[in-house]
N, C-alpha and C positions, 0 to 999 in steps of 0.2 A: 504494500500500500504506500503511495505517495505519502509524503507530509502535507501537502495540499487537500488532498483526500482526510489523512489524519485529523486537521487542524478544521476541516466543514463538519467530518462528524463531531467535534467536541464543540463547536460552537452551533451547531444545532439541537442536541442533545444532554449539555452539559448542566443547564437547568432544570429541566424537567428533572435530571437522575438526583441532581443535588436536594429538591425537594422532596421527591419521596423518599430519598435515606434520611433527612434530615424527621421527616413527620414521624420516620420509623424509630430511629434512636434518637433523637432530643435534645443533639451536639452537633452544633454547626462543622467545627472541625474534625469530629469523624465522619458525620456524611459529605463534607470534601473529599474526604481519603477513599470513604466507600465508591462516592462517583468515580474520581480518576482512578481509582482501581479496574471499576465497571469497565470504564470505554477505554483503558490502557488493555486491559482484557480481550476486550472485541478487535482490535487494532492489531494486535500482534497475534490473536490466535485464529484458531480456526472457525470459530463464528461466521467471519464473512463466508468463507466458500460453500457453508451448508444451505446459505441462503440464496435462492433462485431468484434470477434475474425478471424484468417485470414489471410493472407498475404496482405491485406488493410488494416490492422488495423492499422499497423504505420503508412501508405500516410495518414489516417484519422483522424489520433491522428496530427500528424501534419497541416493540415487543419482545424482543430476545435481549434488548438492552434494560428495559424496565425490570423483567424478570430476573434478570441475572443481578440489578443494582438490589430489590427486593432480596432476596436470597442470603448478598452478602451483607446487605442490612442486618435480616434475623441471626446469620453470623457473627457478626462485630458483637450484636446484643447477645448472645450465649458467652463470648469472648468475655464481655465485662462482668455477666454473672458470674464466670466462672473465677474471675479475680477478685470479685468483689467476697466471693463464699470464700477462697483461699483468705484472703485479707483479712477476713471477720473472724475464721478460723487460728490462725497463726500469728496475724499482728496486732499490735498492741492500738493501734489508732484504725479509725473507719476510714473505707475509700471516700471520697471524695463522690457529691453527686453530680450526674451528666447532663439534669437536665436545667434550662436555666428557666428563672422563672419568667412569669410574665412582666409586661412594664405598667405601672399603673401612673393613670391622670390627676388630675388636680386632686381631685374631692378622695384620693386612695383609692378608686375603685377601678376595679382591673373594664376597659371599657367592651364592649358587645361582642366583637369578635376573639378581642386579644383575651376576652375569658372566659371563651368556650374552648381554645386554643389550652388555655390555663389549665382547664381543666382535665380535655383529654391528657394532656402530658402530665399530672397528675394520674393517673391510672396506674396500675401495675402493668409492666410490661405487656402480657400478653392479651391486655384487655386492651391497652391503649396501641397496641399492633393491628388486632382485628377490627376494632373502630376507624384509625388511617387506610387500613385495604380497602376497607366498604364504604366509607363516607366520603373521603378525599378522593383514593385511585379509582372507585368505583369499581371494583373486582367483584364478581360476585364468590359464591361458597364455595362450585367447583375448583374456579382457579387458585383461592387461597389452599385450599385443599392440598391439588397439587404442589402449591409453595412449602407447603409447612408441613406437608407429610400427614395431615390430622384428618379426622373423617369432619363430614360436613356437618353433621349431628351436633357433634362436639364442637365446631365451629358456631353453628344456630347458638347455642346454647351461652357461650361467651359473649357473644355480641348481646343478646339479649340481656345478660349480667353487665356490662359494659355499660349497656344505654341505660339501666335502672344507677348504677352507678352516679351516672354523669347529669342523670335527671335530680339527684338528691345533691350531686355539688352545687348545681347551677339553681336549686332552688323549687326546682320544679316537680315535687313531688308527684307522683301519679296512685290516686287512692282506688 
């Protein structure tokens, strides 16, 4: 692949991937690394040549980049549980948390979007993963399914805990 080629796919594609890693882990500077990871991935490997040439070849090059940025998102976040269980286990100080909070306006209060934003990223991880696939990337169950290896059952099921969740931050009880 050209550098010219290189440098259109990350400048076409470079935001989109940065945003869904970032909705998915909570850290602007890891979901940079997860992006350039993603499309340094696709760039050098063999991704491109699996993909058929065509007027889907970009919807597909696109899809095989979201899913892959996806992927190593729910990666990075196993990576930090897994230091963070070592850390809690064996060191004597807590990690460090990843996510940052929201910003709030005059009156203290976190304003309409920035805290519903607040709030999903409040979640526990795998509530506030399955909320970003469905709400943000718009994935339905199958697909997350395939992402996460989980049945769809047990997918329903989280989301559904997730939204009762995010109903009682935000105030909005449902009786």
């Amino acid at each position: 692949m050209t550098r010219e080629e290189s440098i259109k796919i990350y400048n076409s594609y470079s935001r989109r991937l940065f945003n869904i890693s970032l909705r998915i882990v909570g850290d602007s500077a890891l979901a940079e690394e997860v992006m350039q990871d993603t499309i340094l991935k696709y760039i050098t490997g063999p991704g491109l040549f699996f993909l058929p040439f065509g007027i889907d070849r970009e919807k597909k090059e696109g899809a095989w980049l979201s899913k892959t940025c996806v992927r190593a998102s729910i990666d990075a976040l196993r990576k930090i549980r897994r230091e963070r269980l070592f850390l809690d286990e064996y060191a004597t100080t807590e990690a460090p948390d990843q996510i940052e909070p929201a910003a709030l306006d005059e009156t203290g209060e976190t304003p309409g979007l920035d805290k519903i934003k607040a709030a999903i990223n409040e979640l526990p991880g795998p509530y506030r993963l399955i909320v970003n696939l469905i709400l943000i990337e718009g994935l339905d169950y199958e697909e997350i399914s395939e992402l996460t290896g989980e049945s769809e059952g047990a997918l329903r099921t989280r989301y559904s805990r997730a939204r009762k969740m995010l109903a009682e931050r935000l105030g909005n009880r449902k009786k």
